[in-house]
C-alpha angles and dihedrals in degrees: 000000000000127000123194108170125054105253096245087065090046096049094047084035077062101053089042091056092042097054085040090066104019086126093058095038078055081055094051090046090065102045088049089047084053095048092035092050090050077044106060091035096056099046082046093047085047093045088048098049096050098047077063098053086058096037099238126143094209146341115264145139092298100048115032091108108044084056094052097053099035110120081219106062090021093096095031090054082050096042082056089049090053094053102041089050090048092051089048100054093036079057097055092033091057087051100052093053090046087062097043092051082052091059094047083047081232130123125263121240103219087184101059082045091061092046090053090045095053086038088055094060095099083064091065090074111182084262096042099047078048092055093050101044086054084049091050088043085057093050087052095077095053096029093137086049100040142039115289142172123249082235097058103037098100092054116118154159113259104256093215088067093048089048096045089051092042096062096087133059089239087042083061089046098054098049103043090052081057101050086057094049099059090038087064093043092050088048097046080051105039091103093056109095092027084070092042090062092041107045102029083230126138124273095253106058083037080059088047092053097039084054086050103046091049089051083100132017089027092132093044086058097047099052085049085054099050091036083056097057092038094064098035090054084046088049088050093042089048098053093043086057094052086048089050094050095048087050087051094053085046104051106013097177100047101233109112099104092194094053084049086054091049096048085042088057091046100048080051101055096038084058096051093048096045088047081052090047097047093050095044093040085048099055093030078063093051096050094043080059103048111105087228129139123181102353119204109261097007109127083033097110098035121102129194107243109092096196125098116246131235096248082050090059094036094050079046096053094049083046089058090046091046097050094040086049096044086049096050091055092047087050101051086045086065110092116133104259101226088176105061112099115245098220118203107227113227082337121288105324088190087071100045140310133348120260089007130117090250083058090049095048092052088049087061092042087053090052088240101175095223133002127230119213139162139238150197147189117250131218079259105049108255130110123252130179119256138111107212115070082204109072096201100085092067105013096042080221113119099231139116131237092239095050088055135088118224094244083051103056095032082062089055123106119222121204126194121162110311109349137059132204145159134265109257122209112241087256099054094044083050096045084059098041081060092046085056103037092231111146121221139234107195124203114198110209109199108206092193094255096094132110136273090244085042082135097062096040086053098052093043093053094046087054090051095047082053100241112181109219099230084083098087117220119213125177137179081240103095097180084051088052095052099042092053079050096051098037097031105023088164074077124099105221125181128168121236114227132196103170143013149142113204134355139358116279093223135011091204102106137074098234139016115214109193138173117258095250098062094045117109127161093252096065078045093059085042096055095043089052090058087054089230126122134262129220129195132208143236102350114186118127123091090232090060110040089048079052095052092042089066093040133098087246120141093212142005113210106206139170084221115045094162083062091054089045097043087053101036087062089041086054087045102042100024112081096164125132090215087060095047095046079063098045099047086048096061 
């Protein structure tokens, strides 16, 4: 792979050429929204219809399964791999001839783009659409470091899976090993669907030569990469400071609602236009360092006249409405939720460890307004707290929970970090939640050893340890849920959800408590028609606290509930523009 400029002048080549066209790469914004918006209708509409071929209200962990080898949503789950395959590769194509239009100082023809798009779907084979959506779901895991699709951009990991496997030296390990791993497999295929798009030729022999062409040079191009999006986020962070500043000298004192709004506004189109500029710059650095010449197909959807049209400036200008308008809604959304409970997950796990009474007492230390815990049942029949059914990770003893008595387990030492504790019984967790007036929110955690009047059990032990029924219960175990609704209605019951697409699977209990990734402000509006509550877990970086501080939601369950505080009161006292710039920012 040759290389015949030093990296500093192709990454500031790059900026050049990116400043140069930034007119015609707005103009290519709104073509690939439009395309993006048909796209993620369509592949909603697809993923709806065939939950109702199954009858099934949602995807979850039950059922998972059952949707993905049903005859009935089989085709449907195809026909949505196809599409969102297609739309992927029509973003980035679109991309690649812009700059290439750029280059050739010609317009671009959108239209004959989309044509050569729909006429290149012979070339997505059931293999090969197999082979690329294996290649999108690798890009998933290093989305912020590597190319991605808009429609693809809010996919994740859950974080709950990350944080669970990153509680142990060997869990780090893994994944960063990982990590690595798909960091060196994006990078051997970053030039794939650039040469797709160049050379008109099938995924499979683009994934070949991209192979090929990183053989050498691969860590070179890497560093101008990464050098690329450095300065480009430094340009951004540098002009909404100075925005920020000018706004300060304007309005001192912050409390000029209609100047916030507009900075508001600002921070939200710069951010449009530099997310424009760093895909564009990213691929426009690829291309510069193809060795291609005269690809086939390559000055096929350039014309020959250089001024905008007047469709061009008047699609600029609705842009410009939609965004503003979108942005107006989103700001006056924005106001800091002080309602909504800060739930200490497993206690404070900053004070000791998790699920102990060291970890309950720093909750309350931390003014956490409720305190989540979990519990088992025991080889005797009572409840203890503790979240693994595998004692091993904390106790370093290869038992299980079921397998232990509760004088067993309560004589067991747990080690986390720094500190060490013991296991406490149910009762004497509860006993000191009372001392300290900390309300509860129990999870029960079946481990699949329990009776078949595990329900009743349940409930009379919960009387016995004396715990009061304002402390909600919530489980995975959606049949557990409703029966304690149906038998004990007094009870607060909510279900605990990891993972799901669609609807709840019952509206039989009183509260949902679901992980962040699987939170949308539908289910929101759902939840808030049934007049129940909604939960939302784990909750630790600054980005989305700050998110679920201006949302709807009943309670947040964190690790840090001094960070939540500590920015709850910022986002209510601090009206500088200076201090929104960085909360906005993440």
């Amino acid at each position: 792979m040759e290389k015949k400029e030093g990296m500093w002048k192709q990454v500031f080549g790059t900026l050049t050429f990116c400043n140069r066209h930034k007119f015609l790469f707005l103009s290519t914004a709104i073509f690939l929204q439009i395309a993006t918006f048909v796209g993620k209708e369509l592949l909603q509409m697809l993923f709806r219809l065939a939950l109702v071929l199954v009858d099934l209200p949602n995807v979850d962990q039950y059922n998972i399964r059952y949707f993905f080898t049903s005859p009935r949503s089989l085709f449907m789950v195809l026909l949505f791999a196809f599409l969102l395959a297609f739309f992927f590769y029509v973003e980035v194509f679109t991309l690649v001839q812009v700059i290439l239009a750029a280059k050739e100082g010609a317009r671009i023809s959108y239209r004959k783009i989309l044509r050569t798009s729909l006429s290149r779907l012979r070339d997505f084979s059931y293999g090969n659409v197999l082979l690329f959506l294996l290649y999108i779901l690798c890009t998933v895991p290093v989305a912020s470091f590597i190319l991605s699709s808009s429609l693809t951009d809010s996919f994740h990991i859950p974080d709950f899976i990350t944080e669970e496997v990153g509680k142990t030296m060997g869990g780090h390990i893994i994944l960063f090993l990982l990590f690595l791993f798909f960091m060196y497999l994006n990078m051997r295929m970053v030039y794939t669907v650039p040469l797709m798009g160049l050379k008109a030729q099938k995924f499979n022999k683009s994934v070949r030569e991209s192979f090929a062409y990183t053989k050498k040079g691969g860590i070179r191009l890497f560093l101008t990469l990464f050098l690329y999006e450095f300065l480009l986020s430094l340009l951004a962070a540098l002009l909404l400071y100075l925005a920020a500043f000018l706004f300060t000298r304007l309005d001192p004192e912050g409390k000029l609602g209609i100047f916030h709004f507009l900075f508001f506004l600002l921070f939200r189109f710069t951010r449009f236009f530099f997310a424009i500029l760093s895909k564009i710059g990213f691929l426009s650095l690829l291309v510069n360092t193809l060795p291609v010449e005269g690809s086939e197909g390559e000055n096929a959807f350039l014309t020959e006249e250089q001024k905008y049209s007047k469709t061009t400036i008047f699609l600029l200008l609705a842009l410009f409405v939609f965004h503003s308008t979108i942005a107006l809604m989103d700001y006056m959304g924005r106001e800091v939720n002080t309602d909504a409970k800060i739930i200490a997950h497993r206690g404070l796990v900053s004070a000791g460890v998790e699920n102990t009474i060291e970890s309950l007492e720093g909750a309350k230390d931390a003014g956490a307004d409720m305190v989540e815990l979990d519990i088992q049942l025991t080889k005797d029949g009572e409840f203890v707290v503790m979240h693994d059914v595998d004692l091993s990770r904390l106790t370093g003893i290869n038992k299980k929970v079921y397998d232990c008595t509760l004088s067993e387990l309560t004589a067991m030492t747990v080690r986390q970090g720094a500190f060490s504790g013991k296991i406490p019984s149910l009762q004497e967790f509860v006993q000191k939640a009372k001392e300290l007036d900390m309300p509860l929110l129990i999870e029960i955690k079946p481990h699949g050893k329990e009776p078949e009047n595990f329900s009743e059990i349940l409930l009379k032990k919960l009387e016995e340890y004396g715990v009061e029924k304002t402390n909600p219960l919530m489980s995975l175990d959606i049949s557990l849920m409703e029966g304690i609704e149906e038998t004990a209605p007094e009870w607060k019951t909510g279900v605990v959800i990891p993972v799901q697409f669609g609807d709840f699977a019952t509206e039989n209990v009183d509260f949902y408590a679901i992980e962040d990734s699987s939170y949308n402000g539908y289910l929101m509006g759902e939840v808030q028609d049934m007049g129940k509550e909604m939960y939302v877990w784990t909750i630790n970086e600054e980005d989305k606290i700050i998110k679920y501080l201006q949302s709807p939601v009943d309670g947040m369950i964190t690790d840090d509930p001094e960070d939540v505080f500590k920015l709850r009161k910022d986002m209510l006292e601090d009206r500088s523009y200076y201090g929104m710039y960085e909360r906005m920012a993440g």
